[in-house]
Structures are given as C-alpha cells and as structure tokens.
N, CA, C and O atoms as a GROMACS GRO file, in nm:
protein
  392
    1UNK      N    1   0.083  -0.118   0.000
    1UNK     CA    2   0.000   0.000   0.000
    1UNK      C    3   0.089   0.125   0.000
    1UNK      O    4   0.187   0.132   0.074
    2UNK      N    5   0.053   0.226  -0.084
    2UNK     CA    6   0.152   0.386  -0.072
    2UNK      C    7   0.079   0.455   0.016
    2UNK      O    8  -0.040   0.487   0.030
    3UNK      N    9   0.238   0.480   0.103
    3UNK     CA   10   0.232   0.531   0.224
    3UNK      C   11   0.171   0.687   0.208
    3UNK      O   12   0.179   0.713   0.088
    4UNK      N   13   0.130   0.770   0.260
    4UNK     CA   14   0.058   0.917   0.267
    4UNK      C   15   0.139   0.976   0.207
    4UNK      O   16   0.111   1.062   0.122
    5UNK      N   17   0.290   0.931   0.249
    5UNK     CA   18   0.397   1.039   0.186
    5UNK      C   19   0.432   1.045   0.080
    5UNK      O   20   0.450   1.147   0.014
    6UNK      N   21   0.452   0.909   0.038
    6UNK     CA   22   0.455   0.873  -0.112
    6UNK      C   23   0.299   0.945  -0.177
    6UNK      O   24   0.318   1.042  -0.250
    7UNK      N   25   0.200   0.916  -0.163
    7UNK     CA   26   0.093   0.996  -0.255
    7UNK      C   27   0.133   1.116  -0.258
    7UNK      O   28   0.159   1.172  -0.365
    8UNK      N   29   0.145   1.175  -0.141
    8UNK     CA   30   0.166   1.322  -0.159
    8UNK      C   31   0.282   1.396  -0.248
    8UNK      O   32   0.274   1.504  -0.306
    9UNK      N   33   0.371   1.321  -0.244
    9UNK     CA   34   0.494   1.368  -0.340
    9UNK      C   35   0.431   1.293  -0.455
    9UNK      O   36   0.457   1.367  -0.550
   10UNK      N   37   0.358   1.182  -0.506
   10UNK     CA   38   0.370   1.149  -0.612
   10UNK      C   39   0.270   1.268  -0.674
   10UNK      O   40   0.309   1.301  -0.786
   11UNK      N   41   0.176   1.325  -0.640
   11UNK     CA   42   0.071   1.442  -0.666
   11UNK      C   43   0.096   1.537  -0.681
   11UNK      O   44   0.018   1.606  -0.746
   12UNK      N   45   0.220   1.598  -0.628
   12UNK     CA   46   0.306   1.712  -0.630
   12UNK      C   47   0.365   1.665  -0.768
   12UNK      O   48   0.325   1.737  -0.860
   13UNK      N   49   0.476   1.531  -0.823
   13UNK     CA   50   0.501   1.530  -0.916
   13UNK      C   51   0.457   1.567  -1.059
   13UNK      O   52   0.502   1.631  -1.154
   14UNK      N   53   0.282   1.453  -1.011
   14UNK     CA   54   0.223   1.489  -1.143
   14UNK      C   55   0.173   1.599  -1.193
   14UNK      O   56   0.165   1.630  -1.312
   15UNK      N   57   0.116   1.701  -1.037
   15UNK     CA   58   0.104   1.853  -1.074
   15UNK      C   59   0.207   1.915  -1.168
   15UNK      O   60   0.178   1.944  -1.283
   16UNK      N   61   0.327   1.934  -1.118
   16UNK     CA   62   0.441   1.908  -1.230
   16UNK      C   63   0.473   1.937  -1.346
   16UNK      O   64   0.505   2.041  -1.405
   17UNK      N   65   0.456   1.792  -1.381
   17UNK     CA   66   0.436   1.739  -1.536
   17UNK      C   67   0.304   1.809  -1.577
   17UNK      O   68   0.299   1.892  -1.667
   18UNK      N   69   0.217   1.776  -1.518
   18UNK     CA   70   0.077   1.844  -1.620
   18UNK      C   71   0.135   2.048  -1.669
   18UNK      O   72   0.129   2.116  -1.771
   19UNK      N   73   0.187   2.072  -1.523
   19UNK     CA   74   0.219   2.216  -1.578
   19UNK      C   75   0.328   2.281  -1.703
   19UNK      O   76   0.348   2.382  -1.770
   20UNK      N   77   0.385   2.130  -1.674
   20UNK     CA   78   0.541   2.129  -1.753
   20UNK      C   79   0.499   2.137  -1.931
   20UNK      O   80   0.562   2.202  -2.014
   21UNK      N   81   0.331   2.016  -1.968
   21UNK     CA   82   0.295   1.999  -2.049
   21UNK      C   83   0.214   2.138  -2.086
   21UNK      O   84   0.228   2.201  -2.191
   22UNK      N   85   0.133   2.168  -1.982
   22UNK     CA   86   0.065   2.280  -2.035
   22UNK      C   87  -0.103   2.212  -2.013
   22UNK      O   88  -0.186   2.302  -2.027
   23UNK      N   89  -0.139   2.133  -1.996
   23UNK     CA   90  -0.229   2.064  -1.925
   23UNK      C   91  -0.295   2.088  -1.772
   23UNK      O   92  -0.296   2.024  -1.667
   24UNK      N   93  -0.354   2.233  -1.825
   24UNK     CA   94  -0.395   2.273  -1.677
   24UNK      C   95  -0.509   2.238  -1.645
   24UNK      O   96  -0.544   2.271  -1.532
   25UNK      N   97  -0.595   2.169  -1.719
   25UNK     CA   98  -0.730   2.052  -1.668
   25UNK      C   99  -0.704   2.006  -1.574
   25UNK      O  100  -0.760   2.029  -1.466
   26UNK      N  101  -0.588   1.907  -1.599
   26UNK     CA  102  -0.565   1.836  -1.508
   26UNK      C  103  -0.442   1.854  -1.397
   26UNK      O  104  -0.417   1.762  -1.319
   27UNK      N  105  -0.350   2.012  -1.395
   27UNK     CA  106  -0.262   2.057  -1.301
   27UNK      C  107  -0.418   2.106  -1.176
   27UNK      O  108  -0.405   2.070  -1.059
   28UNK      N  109  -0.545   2.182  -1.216
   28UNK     CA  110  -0.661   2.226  -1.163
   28UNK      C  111  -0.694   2.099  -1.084
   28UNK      O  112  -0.689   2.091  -0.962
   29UNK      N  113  -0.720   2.025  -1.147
   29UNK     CA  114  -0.776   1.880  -1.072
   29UNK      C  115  -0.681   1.808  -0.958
   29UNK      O  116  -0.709   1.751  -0.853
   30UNK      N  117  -0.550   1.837  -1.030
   30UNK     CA  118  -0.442   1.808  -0.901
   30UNK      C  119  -0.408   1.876  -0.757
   30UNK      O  120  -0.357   1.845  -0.649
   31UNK      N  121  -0.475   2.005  -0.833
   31UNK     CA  122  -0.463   2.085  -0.716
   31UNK      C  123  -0.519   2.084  -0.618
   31UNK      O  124  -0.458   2.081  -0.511
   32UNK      N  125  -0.677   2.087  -0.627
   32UNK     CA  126  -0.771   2.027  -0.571
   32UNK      C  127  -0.730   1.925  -0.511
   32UNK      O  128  -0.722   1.940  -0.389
   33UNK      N  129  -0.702   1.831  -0.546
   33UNK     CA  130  -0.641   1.752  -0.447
   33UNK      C  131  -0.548   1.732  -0.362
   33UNK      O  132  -0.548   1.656  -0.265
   34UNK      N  133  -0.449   1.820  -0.409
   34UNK     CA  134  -0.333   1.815  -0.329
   34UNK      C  135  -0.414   1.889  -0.179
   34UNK      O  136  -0.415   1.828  -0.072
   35UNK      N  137  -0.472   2.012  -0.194
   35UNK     CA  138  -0.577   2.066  -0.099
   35UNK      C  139  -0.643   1.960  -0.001
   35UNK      O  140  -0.649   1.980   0.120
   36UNK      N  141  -0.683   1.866  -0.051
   36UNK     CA  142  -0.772   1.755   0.060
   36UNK      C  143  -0.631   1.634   0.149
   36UNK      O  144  -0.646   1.539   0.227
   37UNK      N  145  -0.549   1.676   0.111
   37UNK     CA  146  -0.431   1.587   0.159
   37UNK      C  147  -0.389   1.660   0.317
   37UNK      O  148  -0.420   1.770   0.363
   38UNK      N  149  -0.313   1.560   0.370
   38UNK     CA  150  -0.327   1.601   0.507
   38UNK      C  151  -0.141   1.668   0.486
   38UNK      O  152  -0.073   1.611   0.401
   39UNK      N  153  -0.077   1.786   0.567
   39UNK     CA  154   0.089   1.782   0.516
   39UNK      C  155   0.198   1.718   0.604
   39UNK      O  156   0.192   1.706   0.726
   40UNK      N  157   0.268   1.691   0.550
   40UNK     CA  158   0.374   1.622   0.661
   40UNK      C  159   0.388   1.607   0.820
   40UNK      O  160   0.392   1.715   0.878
   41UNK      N  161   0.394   1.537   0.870
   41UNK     CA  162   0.376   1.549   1.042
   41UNK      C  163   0.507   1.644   1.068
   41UNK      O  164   0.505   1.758   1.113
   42UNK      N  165   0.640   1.552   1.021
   42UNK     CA  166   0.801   1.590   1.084
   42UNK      C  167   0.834   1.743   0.991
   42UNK      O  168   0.757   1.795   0.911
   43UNK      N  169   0.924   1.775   1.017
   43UNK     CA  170   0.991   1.928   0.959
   43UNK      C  171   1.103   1.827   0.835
   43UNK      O  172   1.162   1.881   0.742
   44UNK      N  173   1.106   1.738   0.852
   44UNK     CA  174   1.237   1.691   0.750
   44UNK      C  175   1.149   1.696   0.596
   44UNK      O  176   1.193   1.744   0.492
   45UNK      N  177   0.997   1.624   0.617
   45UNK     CA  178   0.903   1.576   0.525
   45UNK      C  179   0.850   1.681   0.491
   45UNK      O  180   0.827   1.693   0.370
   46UNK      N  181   0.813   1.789   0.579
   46UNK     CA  182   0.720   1.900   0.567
   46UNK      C  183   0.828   1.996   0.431
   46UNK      O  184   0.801   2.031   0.316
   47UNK      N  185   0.913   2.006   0.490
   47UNK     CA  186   1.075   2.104   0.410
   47UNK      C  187   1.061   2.021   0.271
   47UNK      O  188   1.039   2.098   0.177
   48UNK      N  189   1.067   1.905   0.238
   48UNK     CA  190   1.109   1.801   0.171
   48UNK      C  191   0.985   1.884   0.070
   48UNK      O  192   1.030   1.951  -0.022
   49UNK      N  193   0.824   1.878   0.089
   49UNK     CA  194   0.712   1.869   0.071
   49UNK      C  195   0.704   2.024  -0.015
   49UNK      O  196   0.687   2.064  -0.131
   50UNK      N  197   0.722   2.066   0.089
   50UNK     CA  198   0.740   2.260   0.014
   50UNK      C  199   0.838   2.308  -0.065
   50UNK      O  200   0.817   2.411  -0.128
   51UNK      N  201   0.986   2.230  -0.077
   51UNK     CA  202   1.049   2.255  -0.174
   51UNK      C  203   1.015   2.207  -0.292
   51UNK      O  204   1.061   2.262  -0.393
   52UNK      N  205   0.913   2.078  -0.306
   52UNK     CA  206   0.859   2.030  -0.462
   52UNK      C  207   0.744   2.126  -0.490
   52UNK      O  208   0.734   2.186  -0.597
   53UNK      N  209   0.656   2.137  -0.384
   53UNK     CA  210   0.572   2.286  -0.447
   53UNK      C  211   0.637   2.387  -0.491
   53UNK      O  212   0.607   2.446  -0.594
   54UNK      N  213   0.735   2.418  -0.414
   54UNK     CA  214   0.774   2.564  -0.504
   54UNK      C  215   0.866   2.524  -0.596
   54UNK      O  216   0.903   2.622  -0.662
   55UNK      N  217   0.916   2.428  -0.627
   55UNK     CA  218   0.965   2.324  -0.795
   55UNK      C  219   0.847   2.351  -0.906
   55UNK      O  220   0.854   2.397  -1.020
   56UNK      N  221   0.738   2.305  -0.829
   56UNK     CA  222   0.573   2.305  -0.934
   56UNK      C  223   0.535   2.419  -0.963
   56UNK      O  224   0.517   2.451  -1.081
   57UNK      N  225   0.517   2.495  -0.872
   57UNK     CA  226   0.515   2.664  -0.860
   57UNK      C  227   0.575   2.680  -0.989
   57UNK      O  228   0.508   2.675  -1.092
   58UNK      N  229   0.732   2.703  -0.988
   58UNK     CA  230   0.804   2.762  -1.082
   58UNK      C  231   0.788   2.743  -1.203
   58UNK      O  232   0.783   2.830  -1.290
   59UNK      N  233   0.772   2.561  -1.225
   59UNK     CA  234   0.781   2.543  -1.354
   59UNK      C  235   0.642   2.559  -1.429
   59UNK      O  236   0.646   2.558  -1.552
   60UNK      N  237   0.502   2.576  -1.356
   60UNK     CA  238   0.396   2.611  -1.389
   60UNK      C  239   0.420   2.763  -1.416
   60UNK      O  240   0.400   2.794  -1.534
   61UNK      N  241   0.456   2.859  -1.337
   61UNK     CA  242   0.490   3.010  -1.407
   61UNK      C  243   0.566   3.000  -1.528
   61UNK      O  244   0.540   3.075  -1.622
   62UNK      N  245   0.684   2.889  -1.536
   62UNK     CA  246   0.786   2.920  -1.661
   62UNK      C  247   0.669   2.867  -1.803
   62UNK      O  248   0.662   2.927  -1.911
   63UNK      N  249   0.608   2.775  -1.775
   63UNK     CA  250   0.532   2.731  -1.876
   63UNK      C  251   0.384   2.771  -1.906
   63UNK      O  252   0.290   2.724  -1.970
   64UNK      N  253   0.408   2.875  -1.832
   64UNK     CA  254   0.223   2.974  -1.855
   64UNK      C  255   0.319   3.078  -1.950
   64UNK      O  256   0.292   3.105  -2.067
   65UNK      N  257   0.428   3.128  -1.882
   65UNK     CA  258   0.498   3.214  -1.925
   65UNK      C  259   0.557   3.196  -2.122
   65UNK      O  260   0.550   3.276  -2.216
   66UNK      N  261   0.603   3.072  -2.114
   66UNK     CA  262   0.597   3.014  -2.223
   66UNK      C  263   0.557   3.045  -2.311
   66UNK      O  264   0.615   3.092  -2.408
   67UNK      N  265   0.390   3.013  -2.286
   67UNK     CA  266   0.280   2.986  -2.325
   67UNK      C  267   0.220   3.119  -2.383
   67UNK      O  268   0.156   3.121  -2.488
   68UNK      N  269   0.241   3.215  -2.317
   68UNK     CA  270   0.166   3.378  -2.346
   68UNK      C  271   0.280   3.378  -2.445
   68UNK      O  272   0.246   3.327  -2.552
   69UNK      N  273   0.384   3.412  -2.442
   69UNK     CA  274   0.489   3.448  -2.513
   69UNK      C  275   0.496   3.395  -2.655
   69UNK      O  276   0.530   3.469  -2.748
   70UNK      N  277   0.464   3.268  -2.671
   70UNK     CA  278   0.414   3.174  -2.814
   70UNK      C  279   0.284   3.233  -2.862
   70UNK      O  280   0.261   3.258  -2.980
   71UNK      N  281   0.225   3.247  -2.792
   71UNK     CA  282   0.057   3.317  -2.814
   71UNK      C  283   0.055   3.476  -2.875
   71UNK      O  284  -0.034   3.528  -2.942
   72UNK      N  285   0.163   3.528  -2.835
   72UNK     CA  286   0.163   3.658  -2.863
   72UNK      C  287   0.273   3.649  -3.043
   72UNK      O  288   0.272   3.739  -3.127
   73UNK      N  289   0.323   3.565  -3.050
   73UNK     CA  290   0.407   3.548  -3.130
   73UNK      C  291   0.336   3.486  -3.262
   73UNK      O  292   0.375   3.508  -3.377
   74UNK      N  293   0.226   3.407  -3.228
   74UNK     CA  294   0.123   3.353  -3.338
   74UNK      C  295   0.054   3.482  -3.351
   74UNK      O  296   0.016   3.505  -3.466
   75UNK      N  297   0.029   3.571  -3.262
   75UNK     CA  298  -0.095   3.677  -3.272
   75UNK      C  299  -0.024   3.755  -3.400
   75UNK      O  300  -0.067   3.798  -3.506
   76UNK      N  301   0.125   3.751  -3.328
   76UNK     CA  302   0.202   3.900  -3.437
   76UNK      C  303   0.197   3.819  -3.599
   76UNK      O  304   0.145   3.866  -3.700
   77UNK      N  305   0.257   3.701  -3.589
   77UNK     CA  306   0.219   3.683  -3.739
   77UNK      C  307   0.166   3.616  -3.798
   77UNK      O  308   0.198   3.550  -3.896
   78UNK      N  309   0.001   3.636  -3.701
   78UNK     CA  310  -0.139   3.616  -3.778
   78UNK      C  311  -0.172   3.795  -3.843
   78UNK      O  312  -0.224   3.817  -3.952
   79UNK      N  313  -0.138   3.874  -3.771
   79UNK     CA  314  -0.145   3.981  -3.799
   79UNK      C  315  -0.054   4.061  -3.872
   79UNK      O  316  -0.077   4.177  -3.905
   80UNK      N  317   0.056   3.993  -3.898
   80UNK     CA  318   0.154   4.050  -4.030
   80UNK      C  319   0.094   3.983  -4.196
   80UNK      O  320   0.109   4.020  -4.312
   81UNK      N  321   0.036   3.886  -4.142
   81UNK     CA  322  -0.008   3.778  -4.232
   81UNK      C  323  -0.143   3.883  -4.326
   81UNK      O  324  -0.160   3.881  -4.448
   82UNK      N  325  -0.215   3.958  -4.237
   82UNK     CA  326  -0.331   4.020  -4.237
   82UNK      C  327  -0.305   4.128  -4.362
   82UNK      O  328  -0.348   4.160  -4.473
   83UNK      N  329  -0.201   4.160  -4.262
   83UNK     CA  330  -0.199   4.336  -4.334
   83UNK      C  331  -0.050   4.302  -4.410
   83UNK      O  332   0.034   4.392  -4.410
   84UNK      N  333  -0.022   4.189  -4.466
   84UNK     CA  334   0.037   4.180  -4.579
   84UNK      C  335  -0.018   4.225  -4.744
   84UNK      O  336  -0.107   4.156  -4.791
   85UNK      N  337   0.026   4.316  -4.810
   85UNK     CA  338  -0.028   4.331  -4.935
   85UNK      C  339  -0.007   4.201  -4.975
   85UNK      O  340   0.090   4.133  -4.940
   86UNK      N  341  -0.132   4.151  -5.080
   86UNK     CA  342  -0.174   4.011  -5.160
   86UNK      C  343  -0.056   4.028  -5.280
   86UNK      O  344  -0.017   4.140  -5.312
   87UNK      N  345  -0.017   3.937  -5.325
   87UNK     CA  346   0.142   3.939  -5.432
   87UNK      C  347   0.066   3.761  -5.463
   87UNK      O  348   0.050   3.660  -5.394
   88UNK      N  349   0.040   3.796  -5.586
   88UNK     CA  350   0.012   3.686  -5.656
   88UNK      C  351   0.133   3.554  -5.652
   88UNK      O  352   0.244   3.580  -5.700
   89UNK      N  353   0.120   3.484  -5.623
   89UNK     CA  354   0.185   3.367  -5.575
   89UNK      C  355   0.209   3.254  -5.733
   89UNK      O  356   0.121   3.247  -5.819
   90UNK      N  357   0.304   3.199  -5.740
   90UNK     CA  358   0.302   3.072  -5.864
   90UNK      C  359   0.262   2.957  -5.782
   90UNK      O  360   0.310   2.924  -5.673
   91UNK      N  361   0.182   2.908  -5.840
   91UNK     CA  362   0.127   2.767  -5.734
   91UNK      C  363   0.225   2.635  -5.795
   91UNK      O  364   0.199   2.585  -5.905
   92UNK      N  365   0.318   2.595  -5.725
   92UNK     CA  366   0.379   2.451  -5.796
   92UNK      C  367   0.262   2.386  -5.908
   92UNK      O  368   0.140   2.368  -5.904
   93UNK      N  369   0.373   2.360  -6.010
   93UNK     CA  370   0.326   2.311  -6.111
   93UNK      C  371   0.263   2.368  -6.201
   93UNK      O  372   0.261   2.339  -6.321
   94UNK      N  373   0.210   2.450  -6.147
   94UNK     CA  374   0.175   2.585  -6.289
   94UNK      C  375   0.316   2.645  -6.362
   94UNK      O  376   0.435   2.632  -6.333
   95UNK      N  377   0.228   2.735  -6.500
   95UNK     CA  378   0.369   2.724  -6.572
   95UNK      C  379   0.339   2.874  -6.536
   95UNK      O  380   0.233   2.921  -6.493
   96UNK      N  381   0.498   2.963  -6.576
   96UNK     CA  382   0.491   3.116  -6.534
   96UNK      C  383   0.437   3.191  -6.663
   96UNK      O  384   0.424   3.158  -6.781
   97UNK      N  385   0.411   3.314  -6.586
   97UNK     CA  386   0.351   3.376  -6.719
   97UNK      C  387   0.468   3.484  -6.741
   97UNK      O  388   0.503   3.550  -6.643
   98UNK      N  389   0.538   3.506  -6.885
   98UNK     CA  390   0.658   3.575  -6.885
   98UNK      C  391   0.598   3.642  -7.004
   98UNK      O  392   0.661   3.729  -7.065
   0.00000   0.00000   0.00000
C-alpha cells in the first residue's frame, strides 16, 4: 500500500508534469487535491514537501509564461499575415507567365 507520503509527493510530481505539459485541466484537478491531503507530520518531510511545491510553482509560471509568449508570437504573425499586401503567388506546377 503507498504510504501518505509517497501519494503526496507522487501528486506534487504529477502537478508538475501536467504544468510542464501545459495541461492545466488536469494541473486544476491536481490541485484540488493536493488541498484535501493532510501535510507532513516531521519538519524533515514537511521542508522536503514545500520545496517540490515551489519546484511546481516555478515550472507552472515558466510554462504559462511560455505559453503567453508563443501566443503573442502567433498573434504577431497572424497579424503581419493580415496586413500583408496580396502578391500573386506561382502555385507549384503551374507554368509562369513571362
């Protein structure tokens, strides 16, 4: 059977990974749970416990952060794309007109 401590770090892990992926359905759902968990009794486990949250913490900011930054980068050239003047294009396999 996994011991309390083991769930609890393994939940912290997968919070994690879901943030790492970008999968905040299920970093939300983890969270929630991590919430109903009881925290470490000792200071060795408790220390142990709060340094992987603020591991999860971080890498969930670096990968929201990411995330806007790619988003803003599709925005700019969906919008260069926009207000590009139209320039007639040769479509492969057509012949040119000279």
């Amino acid at each position: 059977m996994i011991s309390d401590k083991s769930r609890l770090f393994a939940l912290v892990s997968n919070l994690q990974e879901c943030a790492r992926r970008g999968d905040w359905k299920s970093a939300g759902e983890l969270a929630v749970e991590l919430r109903r968990q009881s925290v470490p009794a000792n200071q060795r486990d408790l220390g142990n416990y709060l340094g992987r949250l603020r591991q999860a913490l971080v890498v969930a900011k670096t990968s929201r952060s990411h995330s806007a930054a790619m988003l803003a980068r599709v925005n700019a050239v969906a919008e260069f794309n926009k207000l590009r003047s139209p320039v007639s294009r040769q479509e492969f396999g057509e012949t040119a007109d000279c």
